[in-house]
Every structure is written in C-alpha cells, then in structure tokens.
N, C-alpha and C positions, 0 to 999 in steps of 0.2 A: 308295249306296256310301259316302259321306260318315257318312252315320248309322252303317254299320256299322262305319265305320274308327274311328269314336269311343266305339263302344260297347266294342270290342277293345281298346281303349288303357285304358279305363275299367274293363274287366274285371283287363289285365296289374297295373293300379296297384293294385283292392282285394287282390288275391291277393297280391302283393308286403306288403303293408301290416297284411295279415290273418300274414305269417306275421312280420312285424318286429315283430307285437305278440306272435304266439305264441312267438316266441324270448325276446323284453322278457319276460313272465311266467314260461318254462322258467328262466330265471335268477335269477330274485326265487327261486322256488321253488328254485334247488337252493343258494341262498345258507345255508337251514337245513337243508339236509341234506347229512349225512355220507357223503361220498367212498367207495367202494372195498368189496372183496367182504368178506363175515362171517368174521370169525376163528376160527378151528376147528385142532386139531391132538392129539397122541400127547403124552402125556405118560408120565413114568417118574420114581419115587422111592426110596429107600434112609436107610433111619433112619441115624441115627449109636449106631453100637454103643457101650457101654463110657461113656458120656456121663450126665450127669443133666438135662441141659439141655432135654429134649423136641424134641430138632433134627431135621430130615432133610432130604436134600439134594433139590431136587425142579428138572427138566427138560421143559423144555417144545419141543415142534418142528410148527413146523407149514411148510405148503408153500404158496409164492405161485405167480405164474402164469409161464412159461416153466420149469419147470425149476426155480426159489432155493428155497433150504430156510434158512430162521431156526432156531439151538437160542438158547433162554434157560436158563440155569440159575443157582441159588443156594441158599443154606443159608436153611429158615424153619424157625421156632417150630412147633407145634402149636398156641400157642394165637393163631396168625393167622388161623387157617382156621375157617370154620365149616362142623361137620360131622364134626371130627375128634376122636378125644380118644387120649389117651396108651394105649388097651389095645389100637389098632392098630398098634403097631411088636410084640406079638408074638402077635396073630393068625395061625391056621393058615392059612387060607384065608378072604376075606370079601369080598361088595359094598362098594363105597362110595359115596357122593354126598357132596363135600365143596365149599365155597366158599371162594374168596380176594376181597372185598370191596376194592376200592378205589374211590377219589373219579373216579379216570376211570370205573371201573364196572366189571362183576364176571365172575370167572373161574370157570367150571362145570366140577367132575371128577367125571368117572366112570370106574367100573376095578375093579379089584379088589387087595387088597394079601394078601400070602403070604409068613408068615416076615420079615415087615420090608421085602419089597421092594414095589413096586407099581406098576401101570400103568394106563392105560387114552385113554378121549378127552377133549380138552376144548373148550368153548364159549366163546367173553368177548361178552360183550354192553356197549355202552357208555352211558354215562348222559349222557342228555338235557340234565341239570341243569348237570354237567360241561362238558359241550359248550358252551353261552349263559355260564358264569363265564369259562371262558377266553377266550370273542371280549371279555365285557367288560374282561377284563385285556390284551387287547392278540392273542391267538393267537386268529386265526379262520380259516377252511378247514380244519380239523383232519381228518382222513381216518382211514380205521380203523388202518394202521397206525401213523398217532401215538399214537393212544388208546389201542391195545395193549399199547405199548409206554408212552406214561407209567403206566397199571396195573402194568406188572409192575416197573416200579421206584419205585411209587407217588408220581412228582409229582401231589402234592395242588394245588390251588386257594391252602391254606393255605403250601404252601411258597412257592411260587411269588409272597405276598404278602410273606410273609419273607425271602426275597432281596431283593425290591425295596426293604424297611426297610433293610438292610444296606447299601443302594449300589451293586445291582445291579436295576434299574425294568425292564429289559426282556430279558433274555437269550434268545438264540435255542432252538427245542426242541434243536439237538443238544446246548446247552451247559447246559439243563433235564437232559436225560439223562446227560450227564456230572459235572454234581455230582452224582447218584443216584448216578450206580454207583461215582464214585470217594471217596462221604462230604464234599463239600463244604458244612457246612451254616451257614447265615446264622450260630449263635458261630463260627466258623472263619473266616468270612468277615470278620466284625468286630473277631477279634482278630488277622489278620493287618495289616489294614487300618492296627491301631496301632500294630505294629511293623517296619513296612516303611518305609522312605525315599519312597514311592511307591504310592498303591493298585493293587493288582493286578488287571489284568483277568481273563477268565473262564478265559483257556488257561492262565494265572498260577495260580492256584488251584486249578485242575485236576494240573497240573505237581506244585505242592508237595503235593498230596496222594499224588498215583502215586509222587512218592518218600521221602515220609516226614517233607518239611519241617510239623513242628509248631509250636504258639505256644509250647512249653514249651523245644523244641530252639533255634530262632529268639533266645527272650528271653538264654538261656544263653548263647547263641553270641554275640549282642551286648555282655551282658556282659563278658565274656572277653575283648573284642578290641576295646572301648571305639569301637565305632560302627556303624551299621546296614547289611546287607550287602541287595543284590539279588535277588530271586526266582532268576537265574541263578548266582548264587554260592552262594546257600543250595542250591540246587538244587545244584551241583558238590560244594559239601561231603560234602551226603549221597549221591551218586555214588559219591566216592570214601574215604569213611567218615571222613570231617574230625568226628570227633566231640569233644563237650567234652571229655571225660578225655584226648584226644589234644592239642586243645589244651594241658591244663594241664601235661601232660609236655612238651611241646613248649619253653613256655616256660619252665619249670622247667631243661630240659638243654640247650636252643638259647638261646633268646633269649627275650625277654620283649616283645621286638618283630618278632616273625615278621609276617608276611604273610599276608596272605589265598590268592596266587600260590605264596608257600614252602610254606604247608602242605596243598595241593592236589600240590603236584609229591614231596615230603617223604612222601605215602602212593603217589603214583604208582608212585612209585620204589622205595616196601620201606623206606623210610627209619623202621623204627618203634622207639617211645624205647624195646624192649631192644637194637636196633642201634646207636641212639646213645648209648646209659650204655656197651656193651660198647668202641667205636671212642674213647669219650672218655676210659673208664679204659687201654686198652691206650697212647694215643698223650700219656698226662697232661695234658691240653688240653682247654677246649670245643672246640666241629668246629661252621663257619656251615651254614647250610645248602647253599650251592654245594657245599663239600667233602662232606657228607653225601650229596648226589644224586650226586655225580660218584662217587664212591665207590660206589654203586649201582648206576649206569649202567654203570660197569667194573668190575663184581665186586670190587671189594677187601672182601675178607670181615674177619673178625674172626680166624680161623686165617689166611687167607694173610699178613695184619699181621703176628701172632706169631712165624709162621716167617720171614721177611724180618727183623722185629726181630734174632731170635737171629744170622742170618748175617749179614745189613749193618752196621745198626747201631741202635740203641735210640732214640733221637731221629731219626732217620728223617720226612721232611715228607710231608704229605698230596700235593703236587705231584709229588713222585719215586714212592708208591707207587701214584699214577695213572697214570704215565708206564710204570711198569713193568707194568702191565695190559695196558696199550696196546701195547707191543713184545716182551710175553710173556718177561718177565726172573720166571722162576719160580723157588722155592724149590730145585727140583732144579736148574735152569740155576745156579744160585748155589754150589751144593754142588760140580755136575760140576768149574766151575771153581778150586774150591778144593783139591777133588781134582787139578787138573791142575798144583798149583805155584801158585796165585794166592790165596792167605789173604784179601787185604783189596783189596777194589777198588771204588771210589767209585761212589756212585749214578748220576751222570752217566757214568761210563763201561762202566758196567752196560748201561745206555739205549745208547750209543752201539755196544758189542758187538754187542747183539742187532739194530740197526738193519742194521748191516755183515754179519751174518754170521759173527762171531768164535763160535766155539766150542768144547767141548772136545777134539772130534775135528779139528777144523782144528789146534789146536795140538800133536795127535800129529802134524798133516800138514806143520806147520811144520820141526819136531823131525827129522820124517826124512827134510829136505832138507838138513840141517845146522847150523839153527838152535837154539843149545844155550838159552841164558835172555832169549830176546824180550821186552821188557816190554809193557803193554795196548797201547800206542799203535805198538809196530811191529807188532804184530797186526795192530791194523785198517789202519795202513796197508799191510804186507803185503796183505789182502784186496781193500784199495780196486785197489789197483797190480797186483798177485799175485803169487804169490814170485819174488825176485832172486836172485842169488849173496850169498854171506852178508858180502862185504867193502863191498858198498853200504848196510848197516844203519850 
C-alpha cells in the first residue's frame, strides 16, 4: 500500500514536470515566432487623371476577427511597385500580379485593372530577417499586425537607426508609425531640435508636423520676434494663422513689440493689418492692440466709425465708440435724435440715453405732456422718475 502511495506521488510529480518542461520549451519556441493570423484582404486603386507623375491612389482593407475592419490608404508611385509600369493606367481590361517590397516584408496583388481603375486580393508575408533586426534594435514580440502595418508605411530597420542618431534611441511602435504617416523624419527631427528652446519629444514633433510648424517657419518666426517660442506656441501660431507677413504688418501698424498673446488674440479676433491701416487712418492714430480686439469683439467696423465721425464728432475715442456698441448708440439713433431738436449731444450722454431709455419717440411722449424744449438731462431724468407736471422741471 505504502509502495503504491509512492509510486502515485511519484507518478503526479513526473507528469507535473514533464509538462513544466513542455511549457519551458512551447515558449522558447514561440519567443521566435510571429504572433497572430496572416494578413490577407481587397484591395482597390484609381490613377490620378490629368497628372504626369505616375501616381495612383491605392486602398487596402482587410478584416480581423470579431467583426473590425482596417482601410489603409495613400497616393504611390508606379515605380514603387514591382510589376507595374505606366501602360496600366490606360488598359482596357487586364490581369495583374504586382508587388509592394518593403523592409518589414512584402505586399502581394492581384486583381485586374479597367480604364485606370483597379481591384482585387492581396497577401503580405513578413520578413524573417525584419523580424531578428528589430528585436536587436529593441522591438521584440512583433506580431503580424505590427509588421503589416510598419510595411504599409515602410518603417525600415534603416529609419528606425535614424531616429535613434537624431535623439530619439527608442520610440514606441505607435510613435514609429506616427512619424511615417505624419513625415517626421530624422532632418526634421534635427532641425527642430536647434531651434527650439527645448528638445521636442515624439507627440511634439508629431504636433508640429499635423500643423505645419516647419524649420523654415519656426527660424522666420524667431527672427521676427527676437526669441525662441514653444512647440505650443508655434503650434498656436499656426492654428491661428500667426504667419510672418502677419507679423511683419503687425509690427509695422501696431507695434514693434507685440506679443506673442497679442498676435494670437489680434487673428482671433479679425483684427487683420487692412482692419488696422483702415481704423488707423479713419481715427488719425496708431490703435494698441487692446483697442484693436475690443473693437473686434464689439463690432466697431470701419463704416460704423465713419458714420459716428460725421454725426458726433471727428476726434471721437476708441473708449466712447466701444461703449457705444455696447449700449447700441447707432448711427440711426444718433440721427433720429437730431431729427428730434438735438443737433449736438456728447458722447457720454449718448451712452447714458441709450442706458435710460431716452429716445426719439419718448421725446414725442415728453412733448405731448407738455414739455416744450427739455434738455438731455431732463430727459433721462424724466425717464428715471417718469413724467411730472412740467412746473417741477
């Protein structure tokens, strides 16, 4: 009995030990092998008509497991591909087998193209070799759809040593497929680097490419404004179209020490140099840029100026025709009451009318209570109080 309870114990532990070695080895083993089902899917393409470039735009979609569907698309060459050449954008009808080559590994079509358009299936098979350079550069478990996906935007082996020259040794794959797709390449990377206050990390360089911050824009803009601005500032710039010829008008008609703050709120606002040549000849003055946004912010146009000029008065301040935006002291309110008996009435009690309620039909309503020539201030005080008998004026 003894014997057998040890033979049983003896048994549980090789079995136990036979499979801690077969799992030990299933992992060795799937250490070099590639993750995940084979890449397969439809593809569809369209030359670019009218072009001499050799272009066509070419989509790819394939389908993973539950349901997701991936499209890739982008404009290539003809002479990317092998298998292709330039008399098939105006084939009637024809087979095709072409290849797209890349360092992760290679992209198989077939299909047939018709009149420039084309379609059919494709295969990607990934390279081995590919595979072993990127675990030694640092990216290992690579699975098919990384490898798919760095082919179709071709992070090479070779880029990927190029970033790392640049000052970027290890970036993650999504941040590998986000310079691809959005052009960040190690010159970019380097000439930002020398003209930033700060080297930019990968979202950074990412950022200035999605909107347009250049080394060319970037150097100009420093110039111009006598010191190095931020990944988010250059970024805001070009947001809000803070471009050099903006600067240079800027400080031309404004100041020659604007802001980085001024001329981000200065395009917010509409504030652009023919609004401020046209507000600085009507008002014979520079205008800072507070009155310039404020003027913005409340409409004060360059006509409503003019008209206001003619009936107020010509020298007129930027604070009264703010104030007048503000309390709706309009050109026609200005008239009505000139028509009503009131030729000249001061900016401030302009403002104060329209605050009150004074108008030019209350001053018919004054008139045919009795009140023959009220002046502004028994008006509104009339209104404040409301009409008396006319021996309390």
């Amino acid at each position: 009995m003894n014997f057998m309870r040890k033979f049983a114990m003896w048994l549980v532990a090789a079995v136990l030990m036979t499979a801690a070695l077969t799992t030990r080895v299933s992992r060795t083993a799937a250490d070099d092998t590639i993750h995940g089902a084979p890449v397969q899917g439809e593809w569809s393409a369209r030359f670019n008509k009218g072009t001499d470039c050799g272009c066509f735009n070419l989509e790819v979609e394939r389908s993973s497991g539950w349901g997701h569907h991936s499209t890739w698309g982008n404009t290539h060459k003809i002479a990317d591909f092998v298998g292709l050449d330039a008399n098939i954008a105006t084939a009637q009808d024809t087979p095709v087998h072409f290849e797209l080559r890349r360092d992760a590994g290679t992209m198989s079509f077939d299909g047939r193209f018709r009149d420039g358009y084309g379609s059919g299936k494709f295969t990607f098979a990934s390279s081995a070799d590919y595979v072993q350079g990127m675990k030694s550069l640092g990216y290992s478990g690579l699975d098919q759809e990384h490898l798919f996906e760095f082919a179709m935007q071709d992070v090479s082996r070779q880029f990927v040593k190029d970033m790392a020259d640049a000052g970027y040794p290890h970036p993650s794959t999504d941040d590998l497929m986000a310079f691809r797709i959005h052009g960040v390449s190690p010159e970019f990377a380097r000439a930002m680097i020398e003209l930033l206050p700060e080297k930019p990390d990968a979202d950074n360089l990412v950022a200035m490419r999605i909107h347009g911050v250049s080394p060319e824009f970037t150097k100009e803009i420093n110039a111009l404004l006598g010191k190095r601005f931020s990944v988010d500032q250059l970024v805001t710039f070009r947001i809000h179209g803070v471009s050099p010829d903006f600067v240079r008008e800027v400080r031309e008609t404004v100041s020659k020490d604007v802001s980085a703050d001024d001329l981000v709120a200065m395009r917010i606002h509409g504030a652009s140099p023919e609004f401020v040549k046209s507000m600085s000849s009507l008002l014979g003055r520079k205008l800072d840029v507070d009155q310039l946004v404020a003027f913005r912010i409340h409409g004060v146009s360059p006509e409503f100026t003019e008209d206001i000029q003619k009936l107020v008065e010509k020298d007129i301040s930027s604070d009264d025709l703010v104030a007048f935006r503000i309390h709706g002291v309009s050109a026609e309110f200005v008239r009505s009451m000139k028509e009503a008996g009131y030729p000249k009435i001061s900016p401030d009690k302009l403002v104060e009318m329209r605050i009150h309620g004074v108008d030019a039909s209350f001053v018919k309503e004054v008139r045919a209570h009795g009140y023959k020539d009220p002046s502004i201030d028994d008006l509104i005080e009339l209104r404040i109080h409301g009409l008396r008998n006319r021996e309390s004026l």
